[in-house]
DRENDO-1510 file (C-alpha; in Angstrom, 1 decimal, always signed):
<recs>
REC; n; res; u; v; w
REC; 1; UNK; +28.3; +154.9; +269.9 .
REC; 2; UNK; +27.7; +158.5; +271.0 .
REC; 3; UNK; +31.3; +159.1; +272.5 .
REC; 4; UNK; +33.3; +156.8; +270.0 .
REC; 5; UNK; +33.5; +157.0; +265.9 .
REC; 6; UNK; +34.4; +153.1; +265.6 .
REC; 7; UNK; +34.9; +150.0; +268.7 .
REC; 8; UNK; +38.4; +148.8; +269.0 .
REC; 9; UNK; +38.1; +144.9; +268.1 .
REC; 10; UNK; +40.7; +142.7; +269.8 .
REC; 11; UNK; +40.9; +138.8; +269.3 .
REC; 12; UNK; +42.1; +136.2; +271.6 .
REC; 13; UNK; +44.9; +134.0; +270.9 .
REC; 14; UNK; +43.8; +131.5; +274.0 .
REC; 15; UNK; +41.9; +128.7; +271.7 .
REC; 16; UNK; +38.4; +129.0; +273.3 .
REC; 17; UNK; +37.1; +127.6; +270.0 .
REC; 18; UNK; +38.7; +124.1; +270.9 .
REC; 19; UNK; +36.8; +124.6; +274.8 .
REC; 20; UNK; +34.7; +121.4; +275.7 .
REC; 21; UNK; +35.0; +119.0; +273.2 .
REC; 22; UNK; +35.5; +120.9; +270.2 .
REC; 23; UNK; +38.7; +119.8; +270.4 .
REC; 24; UNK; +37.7; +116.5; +269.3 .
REC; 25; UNK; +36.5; +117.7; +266.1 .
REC; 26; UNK; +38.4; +116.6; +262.8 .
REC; 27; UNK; +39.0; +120.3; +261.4 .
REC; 28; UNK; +40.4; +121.5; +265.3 .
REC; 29; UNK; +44.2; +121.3; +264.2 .
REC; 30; UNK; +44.7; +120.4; +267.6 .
REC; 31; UNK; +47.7; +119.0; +267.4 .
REC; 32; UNK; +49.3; +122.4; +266.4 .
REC; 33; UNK; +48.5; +124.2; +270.0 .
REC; 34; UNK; +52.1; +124.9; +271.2 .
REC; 35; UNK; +53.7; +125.8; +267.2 .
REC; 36; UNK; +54.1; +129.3; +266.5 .
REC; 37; UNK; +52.2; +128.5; +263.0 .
REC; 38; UNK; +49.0; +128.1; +264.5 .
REC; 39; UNK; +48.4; +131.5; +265.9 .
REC; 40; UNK; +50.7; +133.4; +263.4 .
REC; 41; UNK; +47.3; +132.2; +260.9 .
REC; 42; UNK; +45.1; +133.7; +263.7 .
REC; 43; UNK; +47.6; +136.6; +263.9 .
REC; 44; UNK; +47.4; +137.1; +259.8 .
REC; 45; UNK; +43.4; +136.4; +259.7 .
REC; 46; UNK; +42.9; +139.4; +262.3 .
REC; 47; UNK; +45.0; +141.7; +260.6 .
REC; 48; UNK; +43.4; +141.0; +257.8 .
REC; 49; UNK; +40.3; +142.5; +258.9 .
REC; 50; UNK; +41.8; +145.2; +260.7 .
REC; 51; UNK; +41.8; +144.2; +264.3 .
REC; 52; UNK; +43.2; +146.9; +267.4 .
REC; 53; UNK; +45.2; +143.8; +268.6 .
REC; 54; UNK; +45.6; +140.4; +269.1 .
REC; 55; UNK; +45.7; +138.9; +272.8 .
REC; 56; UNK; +47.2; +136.3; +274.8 .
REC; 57; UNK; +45.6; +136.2; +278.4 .
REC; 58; UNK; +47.9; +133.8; +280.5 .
REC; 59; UNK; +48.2; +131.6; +283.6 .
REC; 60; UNK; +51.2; +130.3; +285.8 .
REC; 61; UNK; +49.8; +127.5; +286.7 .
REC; 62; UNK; +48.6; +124.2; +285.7 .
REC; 63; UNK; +45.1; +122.4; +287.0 .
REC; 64; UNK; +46.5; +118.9; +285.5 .
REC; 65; UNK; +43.4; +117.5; +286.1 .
REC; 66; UNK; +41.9; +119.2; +283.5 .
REC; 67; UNK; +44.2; +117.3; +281.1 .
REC; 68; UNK; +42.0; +115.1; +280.9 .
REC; 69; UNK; +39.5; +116.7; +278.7 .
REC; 70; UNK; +41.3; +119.3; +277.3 .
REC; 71; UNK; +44.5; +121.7; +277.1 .
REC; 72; UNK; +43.4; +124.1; +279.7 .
REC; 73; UNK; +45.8; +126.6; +281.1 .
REC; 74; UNK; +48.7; +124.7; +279.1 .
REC; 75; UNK; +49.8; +127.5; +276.8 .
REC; 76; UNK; +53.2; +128.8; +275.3 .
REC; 77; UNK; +54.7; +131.6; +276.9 .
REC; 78; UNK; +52.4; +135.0; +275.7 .
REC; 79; UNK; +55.8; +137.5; +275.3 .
REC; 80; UNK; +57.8; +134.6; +273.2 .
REC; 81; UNK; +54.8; +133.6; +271.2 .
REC; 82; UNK; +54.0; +137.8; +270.0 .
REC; 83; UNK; +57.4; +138.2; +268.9 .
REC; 84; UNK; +56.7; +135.4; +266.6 .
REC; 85; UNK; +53.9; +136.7; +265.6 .
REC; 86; UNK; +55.6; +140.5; +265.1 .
REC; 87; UNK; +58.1; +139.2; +262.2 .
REC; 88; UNK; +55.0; +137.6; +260.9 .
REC; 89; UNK; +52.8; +140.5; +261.0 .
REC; 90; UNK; +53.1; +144.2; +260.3 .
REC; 91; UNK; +50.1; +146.3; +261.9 .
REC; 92; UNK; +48.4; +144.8; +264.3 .
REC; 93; UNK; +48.7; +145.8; +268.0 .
REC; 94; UNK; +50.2; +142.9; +270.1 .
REC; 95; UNK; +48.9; +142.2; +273.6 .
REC; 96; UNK; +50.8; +139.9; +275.9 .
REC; 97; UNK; +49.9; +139.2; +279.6 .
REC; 98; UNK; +52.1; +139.7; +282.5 .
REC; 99; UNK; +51.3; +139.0; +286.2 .
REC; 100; UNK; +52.2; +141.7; +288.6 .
REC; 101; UNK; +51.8; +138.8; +291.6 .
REC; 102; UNK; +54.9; +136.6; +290.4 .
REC; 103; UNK; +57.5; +138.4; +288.2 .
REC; 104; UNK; +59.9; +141.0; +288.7 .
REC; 105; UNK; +59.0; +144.5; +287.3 .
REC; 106; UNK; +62.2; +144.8; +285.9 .
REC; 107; UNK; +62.0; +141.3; +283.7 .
REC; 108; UNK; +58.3; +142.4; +282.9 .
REC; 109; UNK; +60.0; +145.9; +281.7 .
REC; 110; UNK; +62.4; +144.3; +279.6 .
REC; 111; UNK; +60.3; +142.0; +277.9 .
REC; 112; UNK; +57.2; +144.3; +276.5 .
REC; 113; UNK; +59.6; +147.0; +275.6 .
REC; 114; UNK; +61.6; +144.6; +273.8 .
REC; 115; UNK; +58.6; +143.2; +272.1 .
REC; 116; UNK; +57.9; +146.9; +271.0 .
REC; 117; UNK; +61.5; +147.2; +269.5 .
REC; 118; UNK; +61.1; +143.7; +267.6 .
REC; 119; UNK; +57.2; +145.0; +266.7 .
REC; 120; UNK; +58.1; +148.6; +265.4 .
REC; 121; UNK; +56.0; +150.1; +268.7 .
REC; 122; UNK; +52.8; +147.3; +268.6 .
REC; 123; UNK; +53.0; +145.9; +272.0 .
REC; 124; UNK; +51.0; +146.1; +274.8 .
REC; 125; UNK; +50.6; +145.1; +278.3 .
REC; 126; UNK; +47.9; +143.0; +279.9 .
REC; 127; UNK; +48.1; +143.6; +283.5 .
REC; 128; UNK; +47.1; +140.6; +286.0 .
REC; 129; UNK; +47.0; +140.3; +289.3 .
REC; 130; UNK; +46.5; +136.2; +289.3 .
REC; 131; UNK; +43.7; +134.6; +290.8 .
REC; 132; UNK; +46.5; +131.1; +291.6 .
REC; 133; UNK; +49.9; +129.6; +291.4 .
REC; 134; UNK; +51.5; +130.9; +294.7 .
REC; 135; UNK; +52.7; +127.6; +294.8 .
REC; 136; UNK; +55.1; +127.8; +291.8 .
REC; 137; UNK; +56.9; +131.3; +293.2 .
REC; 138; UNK; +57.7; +130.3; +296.7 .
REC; 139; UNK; +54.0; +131.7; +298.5 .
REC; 140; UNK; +51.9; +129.6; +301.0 .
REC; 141; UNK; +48.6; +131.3; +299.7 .
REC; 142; UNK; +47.6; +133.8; +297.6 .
REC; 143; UNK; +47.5; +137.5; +298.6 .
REC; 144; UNK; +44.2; +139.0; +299.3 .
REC; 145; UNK; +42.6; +140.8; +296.5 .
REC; 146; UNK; +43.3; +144.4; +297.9 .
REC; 147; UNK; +47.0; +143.3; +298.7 .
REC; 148; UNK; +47.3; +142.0; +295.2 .
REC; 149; UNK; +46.2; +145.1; +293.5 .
REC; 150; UNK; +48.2; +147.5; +295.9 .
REC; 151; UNK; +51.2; +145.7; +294.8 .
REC; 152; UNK; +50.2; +146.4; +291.3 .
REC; 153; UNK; +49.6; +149.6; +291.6 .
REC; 154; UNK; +53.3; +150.0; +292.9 .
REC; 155; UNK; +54.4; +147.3; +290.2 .
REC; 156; UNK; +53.4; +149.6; +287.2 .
REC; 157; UNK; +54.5; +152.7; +288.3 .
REC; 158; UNK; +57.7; +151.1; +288.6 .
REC; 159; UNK; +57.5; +149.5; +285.4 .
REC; 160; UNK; +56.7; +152.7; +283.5 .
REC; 161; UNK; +59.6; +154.3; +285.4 .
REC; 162; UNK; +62.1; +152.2; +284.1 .
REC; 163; UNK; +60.4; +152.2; +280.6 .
REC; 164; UNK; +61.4; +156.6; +280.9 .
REC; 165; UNK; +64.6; +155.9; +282.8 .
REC; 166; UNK; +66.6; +155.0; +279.2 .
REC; 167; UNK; +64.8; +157.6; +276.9 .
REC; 168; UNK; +65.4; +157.3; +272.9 .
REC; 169; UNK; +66.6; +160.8; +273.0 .
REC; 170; UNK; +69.6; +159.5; +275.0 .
REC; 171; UNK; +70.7; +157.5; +271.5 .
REC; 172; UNK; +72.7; +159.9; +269.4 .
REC; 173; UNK; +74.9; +157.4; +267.4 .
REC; 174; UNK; +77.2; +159.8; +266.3 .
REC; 175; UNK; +79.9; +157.8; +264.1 .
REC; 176; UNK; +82.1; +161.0; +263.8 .
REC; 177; UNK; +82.1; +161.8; +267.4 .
REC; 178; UNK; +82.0; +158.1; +268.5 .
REC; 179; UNK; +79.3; +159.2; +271.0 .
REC; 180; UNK; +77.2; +156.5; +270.9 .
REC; 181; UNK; +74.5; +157.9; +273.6 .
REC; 182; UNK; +74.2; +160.9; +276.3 .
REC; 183; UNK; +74.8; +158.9; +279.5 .
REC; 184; UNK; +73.7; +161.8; +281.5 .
REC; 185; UNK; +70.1; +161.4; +280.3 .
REC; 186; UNK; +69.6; +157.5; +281.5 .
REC; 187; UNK; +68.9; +157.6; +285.2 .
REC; 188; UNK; +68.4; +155.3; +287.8 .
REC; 189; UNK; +64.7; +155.1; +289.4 .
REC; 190; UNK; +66.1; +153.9; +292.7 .
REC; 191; UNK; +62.3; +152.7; +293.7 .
REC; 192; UNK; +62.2; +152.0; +297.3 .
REC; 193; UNK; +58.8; +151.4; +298.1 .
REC; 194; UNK; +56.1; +149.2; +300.6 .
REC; 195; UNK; +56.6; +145.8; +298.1 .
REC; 196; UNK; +59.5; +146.7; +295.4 .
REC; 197; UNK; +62.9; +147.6; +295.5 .
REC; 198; UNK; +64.5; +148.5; +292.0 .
REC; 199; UNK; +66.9; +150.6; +291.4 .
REC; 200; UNK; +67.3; +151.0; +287.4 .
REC; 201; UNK; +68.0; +152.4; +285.2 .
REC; 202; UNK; +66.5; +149.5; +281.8 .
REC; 203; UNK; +69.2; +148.3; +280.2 .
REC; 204; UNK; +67.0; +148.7; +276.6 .
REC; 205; UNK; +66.2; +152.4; +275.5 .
REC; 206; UNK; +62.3; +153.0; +275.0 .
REC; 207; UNK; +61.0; +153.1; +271.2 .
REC; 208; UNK; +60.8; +156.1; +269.7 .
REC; 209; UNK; +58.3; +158.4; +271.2 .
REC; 210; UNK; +55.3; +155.6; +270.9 .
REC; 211; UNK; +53.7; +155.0; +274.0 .
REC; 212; UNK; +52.9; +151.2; +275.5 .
REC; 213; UNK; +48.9; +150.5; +275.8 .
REC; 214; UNK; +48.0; +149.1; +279.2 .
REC; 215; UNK; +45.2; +146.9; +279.6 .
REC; 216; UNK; +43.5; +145.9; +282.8 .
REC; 217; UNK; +41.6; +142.3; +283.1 .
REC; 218; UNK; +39.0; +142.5; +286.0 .
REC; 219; UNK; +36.4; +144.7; +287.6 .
REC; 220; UNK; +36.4; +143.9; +291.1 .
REC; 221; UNK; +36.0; +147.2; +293.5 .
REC; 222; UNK; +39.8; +147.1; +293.7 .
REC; 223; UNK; +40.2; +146.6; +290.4 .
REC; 224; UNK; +38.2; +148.9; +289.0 .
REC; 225; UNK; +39.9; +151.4; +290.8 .
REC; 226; UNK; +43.7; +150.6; +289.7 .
REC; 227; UNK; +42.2; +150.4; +286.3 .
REC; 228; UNK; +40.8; +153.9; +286.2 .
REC; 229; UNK; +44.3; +155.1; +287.6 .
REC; 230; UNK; +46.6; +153.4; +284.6 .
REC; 231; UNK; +44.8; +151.3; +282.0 .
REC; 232; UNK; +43.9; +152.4; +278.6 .
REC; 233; UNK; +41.7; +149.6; +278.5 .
REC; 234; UNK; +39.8; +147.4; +280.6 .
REC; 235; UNK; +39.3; +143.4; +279.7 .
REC; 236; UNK; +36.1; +142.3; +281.6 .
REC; 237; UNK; +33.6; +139.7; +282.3 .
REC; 238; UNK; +29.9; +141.4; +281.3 .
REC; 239; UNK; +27.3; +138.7; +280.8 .
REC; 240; UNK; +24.8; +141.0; +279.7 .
REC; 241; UNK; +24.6; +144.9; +278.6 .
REC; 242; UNK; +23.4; +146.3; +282.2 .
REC; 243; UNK; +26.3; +144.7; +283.6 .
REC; 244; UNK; +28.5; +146.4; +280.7 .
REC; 245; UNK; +26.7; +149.7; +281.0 .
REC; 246; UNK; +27.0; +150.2; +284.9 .
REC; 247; UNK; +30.9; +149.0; +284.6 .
REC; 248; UNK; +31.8; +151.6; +281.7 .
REC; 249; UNK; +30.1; +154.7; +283.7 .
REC; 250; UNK; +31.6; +153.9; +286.6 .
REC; 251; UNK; +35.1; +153.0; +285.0 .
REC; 252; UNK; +34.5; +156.9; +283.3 .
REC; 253; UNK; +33.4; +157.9; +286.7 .
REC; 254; UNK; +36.7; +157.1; +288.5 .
REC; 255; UNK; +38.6; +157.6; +285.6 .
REC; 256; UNK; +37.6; +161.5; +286.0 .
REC; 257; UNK; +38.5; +161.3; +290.1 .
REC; 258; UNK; +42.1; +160.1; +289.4 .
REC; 259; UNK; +42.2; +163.0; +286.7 .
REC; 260; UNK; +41.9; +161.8; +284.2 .
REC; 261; UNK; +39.9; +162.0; +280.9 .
REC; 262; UNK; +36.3; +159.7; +280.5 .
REC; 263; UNK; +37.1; +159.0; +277.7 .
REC; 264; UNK; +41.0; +157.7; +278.8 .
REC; 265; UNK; +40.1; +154.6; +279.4 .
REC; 266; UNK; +38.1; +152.2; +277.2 .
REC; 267; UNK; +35.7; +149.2; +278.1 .
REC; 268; UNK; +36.5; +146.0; +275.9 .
REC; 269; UNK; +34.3; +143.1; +277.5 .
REC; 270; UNK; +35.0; +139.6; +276.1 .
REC; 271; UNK; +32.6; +138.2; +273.7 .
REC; 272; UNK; +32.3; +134.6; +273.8 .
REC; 273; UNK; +30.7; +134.1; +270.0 .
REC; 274; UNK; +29.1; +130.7; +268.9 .
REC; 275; UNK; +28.7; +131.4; +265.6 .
REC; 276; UNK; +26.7; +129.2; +262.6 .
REC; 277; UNK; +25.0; +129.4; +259.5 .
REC; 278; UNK; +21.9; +128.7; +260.8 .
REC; 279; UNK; +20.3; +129.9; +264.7 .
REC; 280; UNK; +19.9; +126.2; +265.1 .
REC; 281; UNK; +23.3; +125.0; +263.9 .
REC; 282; UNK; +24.4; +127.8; +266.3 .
REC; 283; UNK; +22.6; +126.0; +269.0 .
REC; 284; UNK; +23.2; +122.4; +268.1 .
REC; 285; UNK; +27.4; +123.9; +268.0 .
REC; 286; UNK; +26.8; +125.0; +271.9 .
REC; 287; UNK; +25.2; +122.1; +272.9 .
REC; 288; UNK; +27.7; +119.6; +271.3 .
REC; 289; UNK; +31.1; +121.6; +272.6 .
REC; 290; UNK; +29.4; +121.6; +276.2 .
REC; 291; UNK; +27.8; +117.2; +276.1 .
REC; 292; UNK; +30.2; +116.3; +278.5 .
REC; 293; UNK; +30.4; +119.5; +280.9 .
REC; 294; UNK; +31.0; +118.3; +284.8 .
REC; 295; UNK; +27.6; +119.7; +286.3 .
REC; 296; UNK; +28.6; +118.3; +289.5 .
REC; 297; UNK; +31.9; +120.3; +289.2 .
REC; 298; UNK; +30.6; +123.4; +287.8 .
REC; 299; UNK; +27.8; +123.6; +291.0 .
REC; 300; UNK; +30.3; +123.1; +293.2 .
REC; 301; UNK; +32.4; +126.1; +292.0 .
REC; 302; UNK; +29.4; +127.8; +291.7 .
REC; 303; UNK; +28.3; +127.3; +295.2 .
REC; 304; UNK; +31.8; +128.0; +296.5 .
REC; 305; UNK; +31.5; +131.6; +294.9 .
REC; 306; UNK; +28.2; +132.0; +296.8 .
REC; 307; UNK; +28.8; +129.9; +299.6 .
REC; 308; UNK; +26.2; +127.7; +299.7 .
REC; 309; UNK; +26.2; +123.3; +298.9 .
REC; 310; UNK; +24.3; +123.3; +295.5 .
REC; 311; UNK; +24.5; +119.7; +294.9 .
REC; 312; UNK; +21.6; +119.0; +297.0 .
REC; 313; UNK; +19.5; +121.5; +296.0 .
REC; 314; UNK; +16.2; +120.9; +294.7 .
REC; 315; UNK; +16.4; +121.0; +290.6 .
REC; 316; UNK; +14.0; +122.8; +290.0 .
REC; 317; UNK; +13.7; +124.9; +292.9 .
REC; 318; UNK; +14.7; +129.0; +292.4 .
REC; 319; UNK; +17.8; +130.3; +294.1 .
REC; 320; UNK; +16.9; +133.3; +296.0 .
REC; 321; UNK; +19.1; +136.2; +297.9 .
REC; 322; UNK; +17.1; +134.6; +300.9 .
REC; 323; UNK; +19.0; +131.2; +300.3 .
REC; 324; UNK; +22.7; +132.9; +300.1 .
REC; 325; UNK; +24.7; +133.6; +303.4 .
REC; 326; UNK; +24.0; +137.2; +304.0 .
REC; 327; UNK; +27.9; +138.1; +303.4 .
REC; 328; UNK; +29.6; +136.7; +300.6 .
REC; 329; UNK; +32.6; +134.8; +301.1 .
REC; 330; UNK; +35.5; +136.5; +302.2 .
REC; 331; UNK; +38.3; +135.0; +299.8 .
REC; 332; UNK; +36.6; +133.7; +296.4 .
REC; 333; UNK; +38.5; +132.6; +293.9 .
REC; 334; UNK; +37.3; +135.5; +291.8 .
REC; 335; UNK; +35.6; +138.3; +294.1 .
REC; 336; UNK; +34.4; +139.6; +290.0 .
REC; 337; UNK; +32.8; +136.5; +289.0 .
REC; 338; UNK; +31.5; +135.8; +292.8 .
REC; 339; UNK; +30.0; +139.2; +292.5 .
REC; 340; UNK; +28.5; +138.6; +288.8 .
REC; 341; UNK; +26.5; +135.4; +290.3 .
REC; 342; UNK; +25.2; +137.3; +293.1 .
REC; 343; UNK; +23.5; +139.6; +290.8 .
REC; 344; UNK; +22.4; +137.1; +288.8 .
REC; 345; UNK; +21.0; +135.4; +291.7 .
REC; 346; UNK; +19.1; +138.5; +293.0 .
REC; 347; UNK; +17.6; +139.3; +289.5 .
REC; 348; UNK; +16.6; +136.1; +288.1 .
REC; 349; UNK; +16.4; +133.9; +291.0 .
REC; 350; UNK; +17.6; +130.4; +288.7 .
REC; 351; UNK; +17.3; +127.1; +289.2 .
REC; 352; UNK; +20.3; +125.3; +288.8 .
REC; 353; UNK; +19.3; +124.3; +285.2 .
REC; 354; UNK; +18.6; +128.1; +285.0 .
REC; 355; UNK; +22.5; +128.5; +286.1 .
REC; 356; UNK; +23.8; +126.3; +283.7 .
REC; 357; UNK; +22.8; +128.0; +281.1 .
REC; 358; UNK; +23.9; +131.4; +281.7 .
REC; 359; UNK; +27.6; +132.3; +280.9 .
REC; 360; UNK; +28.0; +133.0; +284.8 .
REC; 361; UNK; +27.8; +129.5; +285.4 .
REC; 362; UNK; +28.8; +127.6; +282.2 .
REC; 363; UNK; +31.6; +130.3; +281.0 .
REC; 364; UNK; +34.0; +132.9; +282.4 .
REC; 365; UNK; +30.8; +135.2; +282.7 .
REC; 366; UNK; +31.6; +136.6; +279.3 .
REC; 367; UNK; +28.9; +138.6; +277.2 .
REC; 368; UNK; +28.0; +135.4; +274.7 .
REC; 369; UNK; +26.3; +134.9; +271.9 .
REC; 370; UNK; +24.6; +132.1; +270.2 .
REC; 371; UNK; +23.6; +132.5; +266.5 .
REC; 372; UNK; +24.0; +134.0; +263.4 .
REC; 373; UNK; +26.9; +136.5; +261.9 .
REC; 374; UNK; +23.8; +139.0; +261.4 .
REC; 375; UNK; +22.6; +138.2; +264.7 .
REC; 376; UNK; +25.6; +139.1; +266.0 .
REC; 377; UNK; +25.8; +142.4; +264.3 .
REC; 378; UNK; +22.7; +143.4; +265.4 .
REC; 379; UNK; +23.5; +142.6; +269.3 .
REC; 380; UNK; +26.8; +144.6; +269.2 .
REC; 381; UNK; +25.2; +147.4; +267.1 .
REC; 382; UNK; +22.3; +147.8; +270.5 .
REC; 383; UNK; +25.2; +147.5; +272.9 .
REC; 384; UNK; +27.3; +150.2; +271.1 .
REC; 385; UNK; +24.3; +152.5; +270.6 .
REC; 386; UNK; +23.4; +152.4; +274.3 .
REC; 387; UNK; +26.9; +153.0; +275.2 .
REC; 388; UNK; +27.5; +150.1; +277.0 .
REC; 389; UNK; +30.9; +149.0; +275.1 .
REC; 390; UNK; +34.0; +151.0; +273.4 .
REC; 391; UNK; +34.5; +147.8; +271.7 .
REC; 392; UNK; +35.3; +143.9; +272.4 .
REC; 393; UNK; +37.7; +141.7; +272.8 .
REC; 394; UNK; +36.8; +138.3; +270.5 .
REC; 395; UNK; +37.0; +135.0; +271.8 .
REC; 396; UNK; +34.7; +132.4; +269.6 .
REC; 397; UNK; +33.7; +129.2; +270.9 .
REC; 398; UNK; +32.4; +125.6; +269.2 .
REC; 399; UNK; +34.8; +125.3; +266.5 .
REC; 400; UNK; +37.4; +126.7; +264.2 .
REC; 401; UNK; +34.7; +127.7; +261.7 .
REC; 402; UNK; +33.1; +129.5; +264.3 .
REC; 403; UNK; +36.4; +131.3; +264.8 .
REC; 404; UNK; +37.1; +131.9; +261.3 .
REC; 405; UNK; +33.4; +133.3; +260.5 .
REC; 406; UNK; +34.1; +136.0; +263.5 .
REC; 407; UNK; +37.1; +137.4; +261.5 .
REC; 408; UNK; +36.0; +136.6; +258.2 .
REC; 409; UNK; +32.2; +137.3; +258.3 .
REC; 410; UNK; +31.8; +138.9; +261.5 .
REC; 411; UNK; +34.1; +142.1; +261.9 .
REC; 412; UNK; +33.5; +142.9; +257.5 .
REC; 413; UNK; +30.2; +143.2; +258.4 .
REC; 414; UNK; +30.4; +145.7; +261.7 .
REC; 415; UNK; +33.0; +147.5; +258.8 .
REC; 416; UNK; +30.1; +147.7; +256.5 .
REC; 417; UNK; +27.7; +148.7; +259.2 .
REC; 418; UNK; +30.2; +151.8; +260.0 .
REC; 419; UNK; +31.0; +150.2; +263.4 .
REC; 420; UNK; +34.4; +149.0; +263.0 .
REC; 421; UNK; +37.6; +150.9; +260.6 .
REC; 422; UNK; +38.0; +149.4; +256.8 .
REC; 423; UNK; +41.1; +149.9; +256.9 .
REC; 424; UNK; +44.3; +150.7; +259.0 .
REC; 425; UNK; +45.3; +154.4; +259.8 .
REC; 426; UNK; +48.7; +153.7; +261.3 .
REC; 427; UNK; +50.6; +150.9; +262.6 .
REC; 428; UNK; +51.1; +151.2; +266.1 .
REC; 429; UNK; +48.6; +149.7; +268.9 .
REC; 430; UNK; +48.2; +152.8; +270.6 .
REC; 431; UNK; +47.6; +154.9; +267.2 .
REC; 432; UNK; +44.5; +151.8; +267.1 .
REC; 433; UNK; +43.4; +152.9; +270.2 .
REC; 434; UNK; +43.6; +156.8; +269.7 .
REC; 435; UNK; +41.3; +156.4; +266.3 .
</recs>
């Protein structure tokens, strides 16, 4: 990269290997999803190979239709599940998720910083906004997006406020004295503001003088912008290395107009990996975790993103910008990925077989690819070189040996290539990051 020695390298603890019907596969360990063993083996495998950070994204809902076919958004609870992982594990950053939509600052406050006690100072926080699950905290709809991320905004301030209101200098633990700590130095933040009332002080001192990496999952204009205010890192959908390289520059862009450095904030796009011996294996993996996709359903949420009825569209007719209502629709599910099939629409101009190919339509939009180790390498080593990435955050698809030759083949490889750190510097997640 021009502006970075090494990529940071995170890896996703959601099980996107077992998507589709991977699951279904004798070697899946399926059975296992909600034990703390299961991902402590992820957890050890990534620090093996010196990963930044391992990640739980996180919903707080439940589509219970989806059952059917697969565990879906059923997950453990990300903060419980990485202080498992911290006993088990002793330099790898830990990255839990925590919406700013649903909980109170003060409980998301506690919790992180507590997982930085139990971790030695490897926690970090994934902020969300949530796209759903109003319904489960008392709301009749969601918030629109810019109301959502002006709450956040207000959210982490108050968050880091009470992570300063109890400093560690405050401990003294003076046995002769039988001063245990200088009360005058934990104050209250007494937050009264347009969405949050909190008055503090945290009743948990901060760790040591280690500071707590924020990460920021989206890149809608309203995201992008709290992102560039706060996050040390930004978790995004970028199907393709334009997409990647207009979202870093513009991330650096505002990064610089809320004062702060470029290179402050770092772009780590998810990279959905299908990964085989062979090209073909690689492709024959793809095809069999994807047999028994819903097309109906997935042109339907398609079409809702653009607003427009694509199950009777022509098959093998293109989509044009000519063929979309001229404004988007006002409240999409996900004004990002609404945005990312837009583009993809005015570029390419697909046909609905077209769209089910592409990770806009089949996938969360993620960068993907479908191959070899080495042709992985060589995809990552482009992006990097053109400045499109400061790194990536892992999430393999098709199988458990697919997952297992991204951290055991994959990430030796981009060490060998001079890409990626052979071995740990420190031990702290924001010591990773600073590398």
């Amino acid at each position: 990269m021009k502006d970075r020695r090494k990529l940071h390298i995170g890896m996703s603890l959601a099980p996107t290997w077992l998507n589709g019907d991977a699951w279904r596969r004798a070697d899946s360990a399926a059975e296992g999803l909600f034990s703390g063993d299961y991902y402590v083996d992820i957890a050890k495998r990534a620090e093996a190979v010196h990963l930044d950070f391992v990640f739980r994204p996180d919903a707080l809902f439940l589509p219970v239709e989806a059952l059917e076919t697969g565990p879906g958004f059923a997950s453990l609870d990300p903060t419980v599940l990485l202080a498992a992982i911290a006993r088990e594990t002793s330099h790898i950053g830990l990255l839990s998720t925590a919406s700013t939509a649903f909980l109170p600052p003060y409980v998301v406050a506690r919790q992180i910083q507590s997982l930085h006690w139990l971790s030695n100072g490897r926690a970090g926080w994934n902020i969300v906004t949530a796209l759903a699950g109003h319904e489960n905290f008392g709301l009749e709809a969601m918030p629109s997006s810019e109301a959502r991320y002006e709450r956040a905004a207000e959210f982490t301030e108050v968050v880091r406020l009470l992570w300063e209101s109890f400093p560690n200098r405050a401990l003294k633990i003076d046995r002769a004295s039988g001063r245990y700590a200088d009360s005058a130095l934990v104050r209250p933040v007494d937050h009264a503001g347009r969405h949050l009332n909190v008055r503090g002080p945290l009743n948990l001192p901060a760790f040591d003088k280690v500071p707590i990496p924020l990460v920021q999952a989206g890149a809608s204009p309203a995201g992008r912008d709290f992102a560039a205010s706060v996050a040390d890192a930004v978790f995004a959908s970028t199907p393709d290395r334009d997409a990647a390289l207009e979202l870093r520059q513009d991330l650096r862009l505002r990064a610089e107009r809320h004062g702060r450095a470029a290179g402050d904030i770092r772009l780590l796009p998810g990279l959905s990996l299908y990964l085989a011996d062979t090209r073909a294996q690689a492709r024959d993996l793809f095809a069999a975790t994807h047999a028994r996709t819903d097309r109906a359903a997935v042109l339907v949420a398609i079409g809702e993103a653009l607003g427009i009825d694509l199950l009777r569209w022509p098959v093998n007719r293109p989509l044009t910008m000519r063929d979309l209502p001229a404004s988007p629709p006002e409240r999409p599910r996900s004004r990002t990925h609404a945005a990312l099939l837009r583009r993809l629409v005015a570029r390419d101009a697909p046909t609905l077989d077209d769209l089910l190919r592409r990770p806009e339509g089949v996938g969360s939009a993620h960068w993907q690819i479908v191959g070899t180790v080495a042709d992985a390498v060589a995809e990552i080593a482009d992006w990097a070189a053109a400045g499109a990435i400061d790194g990536f955050i892992a999430t393999p698809g098709g199988s458990v040996g697919s997952m297992h030759l991204a951290l055991g083949a994959l990430v030796p490889r981009l060490a060998e290539a001079g890409l990626f750190r052979e071995r740990y510097a420190g031990a702290t997640f924001a010591g990773h990051l600073d590398e």
